[in-house]
ZARODO-900863 format. One record per residue (C-alpha): y, z, x; residue in one letter. Coordinates in steps of 0.001 Angstrom, whole numbers, plus 524288, in hexadecimal, padded with zeros to 5 digits. Example, Ala and Ser with C-alpha at 12.3 -4.5 7.8 and 13.67 -1.06 7.14 Angstrom:
% ZARODO-900863
7EE6C81E788300Ca
7FBDC81BE483566s
//
This chain:
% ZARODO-900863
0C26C6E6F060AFFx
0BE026ECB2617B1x
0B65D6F9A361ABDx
0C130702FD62164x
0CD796FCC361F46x
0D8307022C6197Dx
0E6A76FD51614B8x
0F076706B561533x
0FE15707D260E35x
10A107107F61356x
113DE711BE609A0x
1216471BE860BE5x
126D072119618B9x
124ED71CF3627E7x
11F7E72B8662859x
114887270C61F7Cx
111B8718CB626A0x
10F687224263236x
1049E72A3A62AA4x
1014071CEC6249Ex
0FE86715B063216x
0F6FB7229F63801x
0EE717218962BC2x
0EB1D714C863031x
0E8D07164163D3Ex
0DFB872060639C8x
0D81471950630F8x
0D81370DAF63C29x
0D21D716FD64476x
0C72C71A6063C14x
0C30570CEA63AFCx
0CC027082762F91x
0D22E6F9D763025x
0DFB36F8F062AA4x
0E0686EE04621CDx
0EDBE6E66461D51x
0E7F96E29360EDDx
0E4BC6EE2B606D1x
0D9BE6E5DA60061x
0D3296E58260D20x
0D3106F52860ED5x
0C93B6FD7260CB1x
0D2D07084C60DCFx
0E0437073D60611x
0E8E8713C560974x
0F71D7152260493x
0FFBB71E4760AA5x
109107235260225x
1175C7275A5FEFCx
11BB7731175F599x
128707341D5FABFx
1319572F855EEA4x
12EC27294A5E182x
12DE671BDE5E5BCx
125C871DD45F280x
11AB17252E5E7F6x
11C07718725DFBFx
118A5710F95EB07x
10E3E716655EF73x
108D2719185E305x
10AA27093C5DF20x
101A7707335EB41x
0F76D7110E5EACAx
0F61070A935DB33x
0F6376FD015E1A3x
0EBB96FFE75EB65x
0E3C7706E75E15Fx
0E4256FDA75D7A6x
0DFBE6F26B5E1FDx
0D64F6FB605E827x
0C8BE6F6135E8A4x
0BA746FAB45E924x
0B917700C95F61Dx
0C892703695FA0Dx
0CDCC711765FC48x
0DADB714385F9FCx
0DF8271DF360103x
0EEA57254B5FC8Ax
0F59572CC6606D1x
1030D7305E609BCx
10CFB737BE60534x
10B55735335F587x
0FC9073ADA5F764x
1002F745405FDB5x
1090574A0C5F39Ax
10269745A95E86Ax
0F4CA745465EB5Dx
0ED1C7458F5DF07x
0F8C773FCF5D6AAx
0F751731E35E04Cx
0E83572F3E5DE8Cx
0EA85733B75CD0Fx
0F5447272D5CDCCx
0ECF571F815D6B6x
0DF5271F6F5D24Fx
0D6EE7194E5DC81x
0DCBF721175E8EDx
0CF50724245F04Bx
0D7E372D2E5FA06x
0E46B7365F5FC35x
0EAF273A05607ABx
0F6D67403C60A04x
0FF4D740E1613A4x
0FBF174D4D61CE5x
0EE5C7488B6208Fx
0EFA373B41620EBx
0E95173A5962D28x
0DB4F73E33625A8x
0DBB772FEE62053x
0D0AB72B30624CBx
0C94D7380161FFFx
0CE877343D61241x
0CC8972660612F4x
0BD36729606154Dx
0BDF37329D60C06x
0C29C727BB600E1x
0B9BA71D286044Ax
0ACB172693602CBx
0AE8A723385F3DDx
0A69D72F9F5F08Cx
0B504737A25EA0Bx
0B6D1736CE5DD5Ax
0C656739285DEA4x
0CF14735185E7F3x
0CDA173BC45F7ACx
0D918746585F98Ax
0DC3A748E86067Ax
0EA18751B260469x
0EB8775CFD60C62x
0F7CD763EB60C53x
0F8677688861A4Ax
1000375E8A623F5x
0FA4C75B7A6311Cx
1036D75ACA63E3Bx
108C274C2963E0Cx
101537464F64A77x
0F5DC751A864BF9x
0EB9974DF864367x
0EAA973F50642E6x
0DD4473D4664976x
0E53F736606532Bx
0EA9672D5B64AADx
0F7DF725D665109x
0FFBD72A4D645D4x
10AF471E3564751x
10ECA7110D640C2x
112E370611649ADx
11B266FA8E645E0x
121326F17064E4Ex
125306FAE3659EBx
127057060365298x
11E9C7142564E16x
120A971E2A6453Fx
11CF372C7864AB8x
11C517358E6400Dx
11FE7742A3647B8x
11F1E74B3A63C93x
11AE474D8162D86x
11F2F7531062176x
12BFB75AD661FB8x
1322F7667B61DB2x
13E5C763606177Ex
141D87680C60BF2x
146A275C6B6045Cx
1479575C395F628x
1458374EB75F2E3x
13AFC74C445FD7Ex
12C8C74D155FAC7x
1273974B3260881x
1251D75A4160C45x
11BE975B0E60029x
1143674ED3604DCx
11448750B161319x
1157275F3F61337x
11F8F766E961DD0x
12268760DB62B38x
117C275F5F63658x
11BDA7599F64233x
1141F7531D64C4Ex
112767591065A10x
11BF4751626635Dx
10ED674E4166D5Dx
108E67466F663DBx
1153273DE965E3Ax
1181473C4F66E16x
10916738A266F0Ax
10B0172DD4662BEx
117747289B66922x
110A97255D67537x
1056671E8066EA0x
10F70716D366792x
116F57124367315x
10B6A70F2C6799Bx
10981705D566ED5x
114CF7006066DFBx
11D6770630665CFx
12C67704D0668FCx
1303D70E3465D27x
12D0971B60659F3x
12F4E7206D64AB0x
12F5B72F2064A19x
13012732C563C45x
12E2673FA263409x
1323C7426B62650x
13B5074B7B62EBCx
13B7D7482D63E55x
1473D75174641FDx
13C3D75DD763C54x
13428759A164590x
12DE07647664D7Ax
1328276E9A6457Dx
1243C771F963FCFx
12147772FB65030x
12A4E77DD76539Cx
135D177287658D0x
143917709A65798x
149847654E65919x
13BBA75E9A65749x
13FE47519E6567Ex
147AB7515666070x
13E5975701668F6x
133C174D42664E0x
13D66742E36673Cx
13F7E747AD6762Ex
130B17485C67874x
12F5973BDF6722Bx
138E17344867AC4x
134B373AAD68768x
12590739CA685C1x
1272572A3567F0Ex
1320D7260A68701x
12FA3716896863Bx
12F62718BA67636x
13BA070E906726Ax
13EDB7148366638x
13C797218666016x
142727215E6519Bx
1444272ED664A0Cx
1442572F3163B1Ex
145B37388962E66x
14F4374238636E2x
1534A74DB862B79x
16121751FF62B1Cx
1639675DA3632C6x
159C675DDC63AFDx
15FAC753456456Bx
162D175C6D64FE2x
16D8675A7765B9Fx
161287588D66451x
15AFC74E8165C9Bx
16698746C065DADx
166987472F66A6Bx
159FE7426366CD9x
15B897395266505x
168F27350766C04x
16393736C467B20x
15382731A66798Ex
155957237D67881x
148F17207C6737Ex
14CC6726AB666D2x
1541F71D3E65EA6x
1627371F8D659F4x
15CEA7210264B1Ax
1597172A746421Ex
1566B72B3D633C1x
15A96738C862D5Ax
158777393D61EFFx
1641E7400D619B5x
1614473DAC60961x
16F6273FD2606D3x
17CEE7432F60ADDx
1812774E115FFDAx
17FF875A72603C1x
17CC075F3F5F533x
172997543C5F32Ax
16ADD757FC60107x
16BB6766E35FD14x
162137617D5EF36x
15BF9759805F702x
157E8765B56012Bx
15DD075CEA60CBFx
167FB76278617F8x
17497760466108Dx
17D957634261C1Fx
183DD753F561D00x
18A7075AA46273Ax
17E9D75B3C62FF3x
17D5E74D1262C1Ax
18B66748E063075x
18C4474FC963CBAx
17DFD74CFE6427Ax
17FD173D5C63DE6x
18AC273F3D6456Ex
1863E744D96504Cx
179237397865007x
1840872F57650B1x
18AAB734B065CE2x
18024736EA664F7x
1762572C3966063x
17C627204666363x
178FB714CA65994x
1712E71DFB64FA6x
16ACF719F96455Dx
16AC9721926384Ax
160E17200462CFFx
161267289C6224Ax
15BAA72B8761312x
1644272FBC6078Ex
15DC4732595F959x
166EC730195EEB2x
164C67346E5E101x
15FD3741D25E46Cx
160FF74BA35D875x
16F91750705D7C6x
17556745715DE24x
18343744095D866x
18BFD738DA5DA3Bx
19373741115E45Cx
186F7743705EE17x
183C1736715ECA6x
18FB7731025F0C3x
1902E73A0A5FC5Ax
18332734E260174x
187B6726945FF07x
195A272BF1605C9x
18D077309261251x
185E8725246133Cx
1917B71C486131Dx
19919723F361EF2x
18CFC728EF6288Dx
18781719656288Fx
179FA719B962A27x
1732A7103C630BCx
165C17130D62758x
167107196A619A9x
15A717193260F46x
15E4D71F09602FAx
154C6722EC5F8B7x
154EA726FA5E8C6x
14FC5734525E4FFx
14285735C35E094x
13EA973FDA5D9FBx
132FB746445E2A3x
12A2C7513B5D932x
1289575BB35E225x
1335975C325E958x
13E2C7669C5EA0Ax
148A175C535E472x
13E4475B3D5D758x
14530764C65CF14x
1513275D1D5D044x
14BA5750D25CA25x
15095744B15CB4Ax
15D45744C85C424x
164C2738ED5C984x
1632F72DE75C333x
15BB6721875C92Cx
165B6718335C6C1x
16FA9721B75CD7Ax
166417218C5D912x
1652A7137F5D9B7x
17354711725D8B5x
175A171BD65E404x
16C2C7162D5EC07x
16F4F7094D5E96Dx
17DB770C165ED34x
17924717005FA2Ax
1704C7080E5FEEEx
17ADD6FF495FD70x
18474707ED604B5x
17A68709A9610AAx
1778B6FA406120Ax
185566F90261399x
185F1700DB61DB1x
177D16FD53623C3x
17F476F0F3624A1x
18B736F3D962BB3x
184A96FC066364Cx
17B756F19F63830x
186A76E72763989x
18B026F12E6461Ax
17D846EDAC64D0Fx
1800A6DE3F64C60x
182C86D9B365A4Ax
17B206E78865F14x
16F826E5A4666D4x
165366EE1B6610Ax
156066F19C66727x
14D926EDBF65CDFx
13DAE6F10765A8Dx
137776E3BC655B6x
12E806E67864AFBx
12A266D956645EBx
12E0F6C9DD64541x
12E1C6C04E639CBx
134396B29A639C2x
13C886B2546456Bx
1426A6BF2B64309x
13D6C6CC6764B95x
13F8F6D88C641EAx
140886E66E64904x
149336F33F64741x
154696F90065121x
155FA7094865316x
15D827074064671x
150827052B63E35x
1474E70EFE63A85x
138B3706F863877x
1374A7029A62AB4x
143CF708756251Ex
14F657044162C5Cx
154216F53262DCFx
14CE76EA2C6380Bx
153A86E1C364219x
150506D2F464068x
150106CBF364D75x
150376BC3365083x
1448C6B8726576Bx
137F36BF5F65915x
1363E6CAFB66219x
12C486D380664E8x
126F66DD5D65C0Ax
126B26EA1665EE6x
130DD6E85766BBCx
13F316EDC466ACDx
147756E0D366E0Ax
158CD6E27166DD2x
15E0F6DB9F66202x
16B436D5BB66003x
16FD26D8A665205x
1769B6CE8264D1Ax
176CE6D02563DEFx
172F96DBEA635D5x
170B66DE44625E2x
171736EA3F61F5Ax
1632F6EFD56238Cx
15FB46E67162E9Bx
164E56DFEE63A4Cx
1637D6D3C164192x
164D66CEFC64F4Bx
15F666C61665C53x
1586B6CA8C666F0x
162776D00B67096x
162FD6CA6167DF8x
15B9C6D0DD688DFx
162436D59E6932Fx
15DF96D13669F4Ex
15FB36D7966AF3Ax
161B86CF656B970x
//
């Protein structure tokens, strides 16, 4: 074990690898090492989940795992979004936590990390404020971003303001705080100066971005500024869009700036107007109909991704069916689907969890087997396409990347024969394609005379 090291775990969202990799570069900049092998680290930090019922489990199983393996001079540090909500609760289940941070200051790390390894506290070090700090102002000029293969994540804003019943993310990250658009342009152009070919901008809401800034139509203005002030950016990607709020203007931005890929991921959580009225979600599906609609006319080749929870408390047979109905006719390209868990706290608590778990798996089960189907079909139409595709590794003869169809670390890969260069955006030739994935050749280069 090495002085001033540290091994560092992000479990949950891409919002939270963000927070997870500006941890890290903080802690690099104080003098820290990063180390691969947690037995090697002076420093063990996990940064948590506590979204659902599983993603708690998770990160409780490895806080326990770390803490039981801990040895005589190792911190272990918990952050994240579990902390932040539970605080005290996390180091009672974990005994042997030296430190707690949540998730609005997560940029005192280092502070806290010191803190823990002066060995003078008697109880764990609680560093929980409730107040949240301006994305992007108060980072000690940390480069907030995580870089893999090509591609960034830009977290533009924090928290939320929805009103959600089953969702416990405004209690853990507080309301919405968006970042000034000078200092996500400012992040962009260190990224493309080093190389990245894909920008991420995610949000646990992107389309209320600006709001808590006096704008409307934020996003769409960001967007605009984006693509004018980064204009050799290859790919800007937009995620977590919230029904509604995708305005005529965003769509055209989105239709006329070709920097911004033909894809976007809008969380809908069902398709029955009585089970998104419990669920404190717009309920108008005709919103939904006519502005998928209108995407599909005027964004040619979109890409659709979206999130459905079944099982919710009330769900009869008959909403069910009308969710699996809507999913079978508007075709996704991307659907996730998700069982209920019951969240304390929330506004949906007083309704319990009255649907059985085996009627949830069943509904599930039956909601995923419908979508591979169609996954399938629509990615039999791209065989014989030529798509652009960002490499992001090689192993074995085969080059792995994604297309504009293929959100990082959620969406399917394209396998390529041969090896090509990481990190470049080559044109592939699909010539098969499975339910999740596709495969194809390196497509021949056109060449002037």
């Amino acid at each position: 074990m090495t002085k001033n090291t540290f091994h560092l775990v992000s479990l949950g969202c891409a919002k939270n690898t963000v927070d997870s990799d500006s941890m890290a570069q903080l802690l690099l900049r104080d003098g820290y090492q990063s180390m691969d092998d947690p037995n090697k680290a002076s420093v063990l930090i996990v940064n948590t989940c506590g979204f659902i019922g599983p993603a708690k489990e998770e990160s409780y199983r490895v806080l326990g795992e770390f803490a039981k393996t801990k040895r005589k001079g190792q911190t272990l540090i918990a952050a994240g979004c579990l902390t932040q909500r539970y605080g005290v609760e996390v180091a009672q289940k974990v005994p042997g936590i030296d430190g707690i941070l949540g998730t609005r200051r997560w940029m005192d790390i280092v502070q806290v990390v010191k803190e823990a390894r002066t060995g003078t506290h008697p109880e764990p070090i609680y560093h929980l404020p409730e107040a949240a700090v301006v994305v992007g102002s108060d980072e000690h000029d940390a480069l907030r971003v995580s870089v893999a293969g090509g591609s960034a994540y830009i977290k533009v804003a924090d928290g939320c303001r929805r009103p959600c019943a089953f969702c416990a993310i405004p209690l853990i990250k507080g309301t919405a705080v968006s970042r000034p658009i000078e200092s996500i342009i400012n992040e962009a152009r260190i990224l493309r100066d080093s190389g990245v070919r894909e920008l991420v901008l995610i949000a646990q809401d992107t389309t209320d971005y600006g709001h808590d800034l006096g704008m409307k139509d934020g996003l769409a203005i960001l967007l605009e500024q984006l693509t004018d002030s980064v204009p050799d950016m290859d790919w800007i990607r937009v995620m977590y869009a919230y029904p509604g709020y995708v305005t005529d203007r965003l769509i055209e931005v989105m239709a006329t700036r070709k920097q911004i890929l033909p894809y976007l991921d809008m969380p809908l959580q069902h398709a029955h107007p009585k089970a998104l009225y419990r669920m404190k979600r717009p309920s108008n599906m005709d919103w939904v109909y006519k502005t998928l609609g209108k995407m599909r006319a005027t964004i040619p080749d979109l890409a659709m991704r979206t999130t459905f929870i079944v099982g919710y408390p009330g769900e009869t047979d008959e909403e069910y069916q009308a969710l699996y109905d809507f999913v079978k006719e508007i075709r996704f390209d991307r659907v996730g689907a998700f069982q209920f868990s019951f969240e304390p706290g929330t506004t949906s608590a007083p309704l319990g969890d009255p649907v059985p778990a085996e009627v949830k798996q069943e509904r599930y089960e039956r909601l995923m087997e419908l979508q591979q189907g169609i996954s399938l079909q629509v990615n039999q139409s791209y065989v014989g396409k030529t798509l652009d595709v960002l490499v992001e590794g090689f192993d074995n003869g085969i080059s792995i990347g994604r297309s504009y169809r293929d959100a990082p670390e959620i969406d399917g890969m394209v396998f390529i024969e041969g090896q090509a260069k990481v990190g470049e955006i080559v044109p592939v030739r699909i010539t098969g394609a499975m339910a999740y994935d596709l495969t194809g050749v390196p497509a021949p280069q056109l060449i002037t005379l």
